[in-house]
C-alpha positions in Angstrom: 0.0 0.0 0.0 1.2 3.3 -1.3 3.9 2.7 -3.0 5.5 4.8 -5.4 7.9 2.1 -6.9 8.8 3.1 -10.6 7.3 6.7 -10.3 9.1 9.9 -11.1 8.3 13.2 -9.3 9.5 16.6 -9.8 9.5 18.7 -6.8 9.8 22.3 -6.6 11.7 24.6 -4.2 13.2 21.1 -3.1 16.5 21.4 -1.8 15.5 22.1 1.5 12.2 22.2 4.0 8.5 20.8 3.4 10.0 20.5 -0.4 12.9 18.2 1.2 10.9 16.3 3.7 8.3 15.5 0.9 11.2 14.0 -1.5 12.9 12.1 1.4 9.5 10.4 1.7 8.9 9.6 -1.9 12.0 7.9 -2.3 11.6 5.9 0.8 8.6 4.9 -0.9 10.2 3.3 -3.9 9.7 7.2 -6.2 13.3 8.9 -7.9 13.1 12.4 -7.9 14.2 15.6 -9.4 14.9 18.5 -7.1 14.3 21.9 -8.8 15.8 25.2 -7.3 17.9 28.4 -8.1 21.0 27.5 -5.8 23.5 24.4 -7.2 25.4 24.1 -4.1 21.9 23.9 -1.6 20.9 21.4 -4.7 23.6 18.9 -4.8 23.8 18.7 -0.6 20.1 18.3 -1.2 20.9 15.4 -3.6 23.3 13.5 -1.9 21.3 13.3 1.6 18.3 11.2 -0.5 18.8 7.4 0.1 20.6 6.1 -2.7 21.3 9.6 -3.9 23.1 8.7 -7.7 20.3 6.5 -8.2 17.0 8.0 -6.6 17.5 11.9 -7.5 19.0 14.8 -9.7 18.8 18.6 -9.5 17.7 20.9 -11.7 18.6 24.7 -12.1 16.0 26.7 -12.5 13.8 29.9 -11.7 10.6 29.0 -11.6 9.0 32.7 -12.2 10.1 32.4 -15.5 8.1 30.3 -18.1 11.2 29.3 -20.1 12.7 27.8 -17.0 9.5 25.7 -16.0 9.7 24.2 -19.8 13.3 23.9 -19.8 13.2 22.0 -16.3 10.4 19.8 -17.0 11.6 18.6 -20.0 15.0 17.8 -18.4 13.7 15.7 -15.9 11.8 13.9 -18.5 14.7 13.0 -20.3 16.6 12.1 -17.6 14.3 9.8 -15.8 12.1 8.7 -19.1 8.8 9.7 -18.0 7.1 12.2 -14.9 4.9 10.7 -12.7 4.4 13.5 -10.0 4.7 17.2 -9.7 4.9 19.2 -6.2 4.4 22.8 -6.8 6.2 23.2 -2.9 8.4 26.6 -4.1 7.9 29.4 -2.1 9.0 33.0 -0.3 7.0 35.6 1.4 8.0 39.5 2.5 7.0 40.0 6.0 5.5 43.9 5.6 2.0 45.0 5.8 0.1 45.2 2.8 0.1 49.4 3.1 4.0 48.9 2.7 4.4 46.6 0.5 5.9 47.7 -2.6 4.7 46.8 -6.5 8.4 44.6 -6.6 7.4 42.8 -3.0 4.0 41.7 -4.5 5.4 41.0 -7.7 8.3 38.5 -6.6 5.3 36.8 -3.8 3.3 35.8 -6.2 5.3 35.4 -9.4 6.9 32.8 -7.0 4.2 31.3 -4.9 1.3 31.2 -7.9 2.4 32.1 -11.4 5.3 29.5 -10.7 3.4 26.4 -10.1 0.7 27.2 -12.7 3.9 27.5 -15.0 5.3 24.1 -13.7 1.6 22.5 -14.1 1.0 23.8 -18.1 4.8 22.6 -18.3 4.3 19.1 -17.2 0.4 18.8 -18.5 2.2 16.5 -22.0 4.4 14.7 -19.7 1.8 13.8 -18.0 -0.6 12.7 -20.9 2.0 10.9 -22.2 2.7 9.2 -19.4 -1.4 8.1 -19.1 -2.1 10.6 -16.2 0.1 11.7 -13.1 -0.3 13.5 -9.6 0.0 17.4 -8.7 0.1 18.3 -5.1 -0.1 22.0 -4.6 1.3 23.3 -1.4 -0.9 26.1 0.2 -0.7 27.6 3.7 -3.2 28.2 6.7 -3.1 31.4 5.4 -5.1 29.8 2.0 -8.1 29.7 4.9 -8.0 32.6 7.2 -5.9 35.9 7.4 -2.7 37.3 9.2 -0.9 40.7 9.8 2.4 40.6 7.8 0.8 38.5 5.2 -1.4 39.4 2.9 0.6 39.2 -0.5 1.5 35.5 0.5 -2.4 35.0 1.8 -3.7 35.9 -1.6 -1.0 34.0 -3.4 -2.3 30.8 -1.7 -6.0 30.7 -2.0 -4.9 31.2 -5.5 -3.2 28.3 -5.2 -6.1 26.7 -3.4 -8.3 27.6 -6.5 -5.8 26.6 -9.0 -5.8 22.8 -7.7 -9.9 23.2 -8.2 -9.3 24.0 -11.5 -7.0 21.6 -12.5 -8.6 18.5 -10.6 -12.3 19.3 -12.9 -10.2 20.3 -16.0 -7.6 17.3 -15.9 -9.5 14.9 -14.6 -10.5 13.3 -18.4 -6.5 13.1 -18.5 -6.5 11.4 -15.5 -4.7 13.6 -13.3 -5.5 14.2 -9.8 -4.6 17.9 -8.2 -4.8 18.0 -4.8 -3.5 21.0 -2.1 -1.3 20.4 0.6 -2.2 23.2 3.7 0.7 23.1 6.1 0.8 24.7 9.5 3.7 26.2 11.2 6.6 24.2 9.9 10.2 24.2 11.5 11.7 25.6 8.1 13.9 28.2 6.9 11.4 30.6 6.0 9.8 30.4 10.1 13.2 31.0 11.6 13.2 34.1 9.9 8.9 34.4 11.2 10.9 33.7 14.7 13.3 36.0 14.4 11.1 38.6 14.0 8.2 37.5 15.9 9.4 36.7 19.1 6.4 35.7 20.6 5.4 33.3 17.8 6.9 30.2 19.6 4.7 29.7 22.8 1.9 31.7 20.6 2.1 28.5 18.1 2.4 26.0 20.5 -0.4 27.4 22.6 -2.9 26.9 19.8 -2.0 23.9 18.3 -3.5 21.2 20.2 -0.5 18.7 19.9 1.6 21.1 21.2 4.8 21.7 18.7 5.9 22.8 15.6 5.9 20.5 12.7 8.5 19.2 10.7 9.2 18.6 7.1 8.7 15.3 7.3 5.4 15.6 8.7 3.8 16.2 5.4 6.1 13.2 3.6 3.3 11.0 4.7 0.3 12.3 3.1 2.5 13.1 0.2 3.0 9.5 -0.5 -0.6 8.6 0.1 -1.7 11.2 -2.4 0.4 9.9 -5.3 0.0 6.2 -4.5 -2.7 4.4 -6.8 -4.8 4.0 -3.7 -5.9 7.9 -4.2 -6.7 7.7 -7.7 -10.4 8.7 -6.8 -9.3 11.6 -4.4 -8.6 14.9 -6.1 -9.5 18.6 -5.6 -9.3 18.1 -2.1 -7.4 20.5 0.3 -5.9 19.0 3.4 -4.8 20.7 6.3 -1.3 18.8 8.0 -1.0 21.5 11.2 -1.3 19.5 14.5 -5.1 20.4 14.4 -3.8 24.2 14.9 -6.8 25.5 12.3 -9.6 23.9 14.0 -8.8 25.9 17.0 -10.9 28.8 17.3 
């Protein structure tokens, strides 16, 4: 039961956090992977900590704000490896600043990166896919896809969109038989909430107070329902959108 053996995923923003986690489960689960960033050097470390790391993986260069990129990085992967099985739109950045002070470049880069990017990555892969009989898409969104923040609201709006945009996809792609389904994580121990930390210093013991299992996830945390999601045991769930936060949204 969900195994992944002889599939081929493509995972964005992968050479570290959620992105990481995620691709450490899939290839525990039989899946070889292509990791696609902007930084080599984060890359190949990300590479060689995978299981099997000349066999199971490769990384890719690549900005995926830009179209060309997304083409060119899809393609690779699919000549490398043969066939794509899997994409995880997982890339993402946000700009901590109210949404009075957040400049035309800060909304720009949020959600060129966070929504244009993975709608890039799933026209990109759509052939692959069709090629390959169908495939998996898992969108990752936010608790901030659901309900609002201060310090957020360029990265808010960039995932709903992305919320929406697996909607779309499941009902559009479903005759090709791909399944698109959204990923919402909670407070994650990644690179991108040390920095929340930093800023925040009451974020901590405000986190861990709400969340009923009291502590931060990990990356790994959504490796699980990863795998389930792209395992032929899911091939009648899509368009769904799937909190993984230690209950943390339920609390009112």
């Amino acid at each position: 039961m969900f195994n992944l053996s002889g599939k081929v995923a493509i995972v964005t923003g992968g050479a570290s956090g959620i992105g990481l986690g995620i691709a450490h489960g899939m290839v525990a689960a039989g899946a070889r992977v292509a990791l696609v960033g902007r930084d080599p050097e984060k890359g190949r470390a990300a590479i060689s900590s995978l299981p099997g790391a000349s066999e199971s993986g490769v990384f890719i260069e690549a900005d995926i704000t830009k179209y060309s990129d997304c083409v060119e990085a899809i393609a690779h992967a699919e000549r490398y490896f043969g066939k794509l099985d899997i994409l995880v739109n997982n890339a993402g950045m946000n700009i901590r600043k109210q949404g009075h002070a957040l400049t035309v470049e800060d909304w720009h880069r949020i959600i060129d990166t966070n929504l244009s990017g993975a709608h890039f990555c799933g026209q990109a892969i759509h052939s692959a896919f069709v090629r390959s009989g169908g495939g998996k898409i898992i969108n990752i969104g936010s608790m901030l896809s659901l309900f609002g923040t201060t310090y957020g609201s360029a990265y808010a709006a960039s995932k709903g969109g992305i919320v929406q945009l697996g909607k779309a996809w499941a009902v559009e792609w479903a005759p090709d038989n791909i399944q698109v389904n959204t990923l919402l994580p909670g407070w994650i121990e990644t690179d991108l909430t040390a920095e929340a930390k930093r800023l925040f210093p009451d974020l901590d013991a405000s986190v861990l107070n709400r969340t009923p299992q009291r502590r931060w996830g990990t990356p790994r945390d959504l490796a699980g329902i990863a795998v389930a999601l792209c395992s032929r045991e899911c091939d009648f769930l899509t368009g769904a959108v799937i909190p993984v936060d230690g209950g943390y949204s339920i609390q009112g």
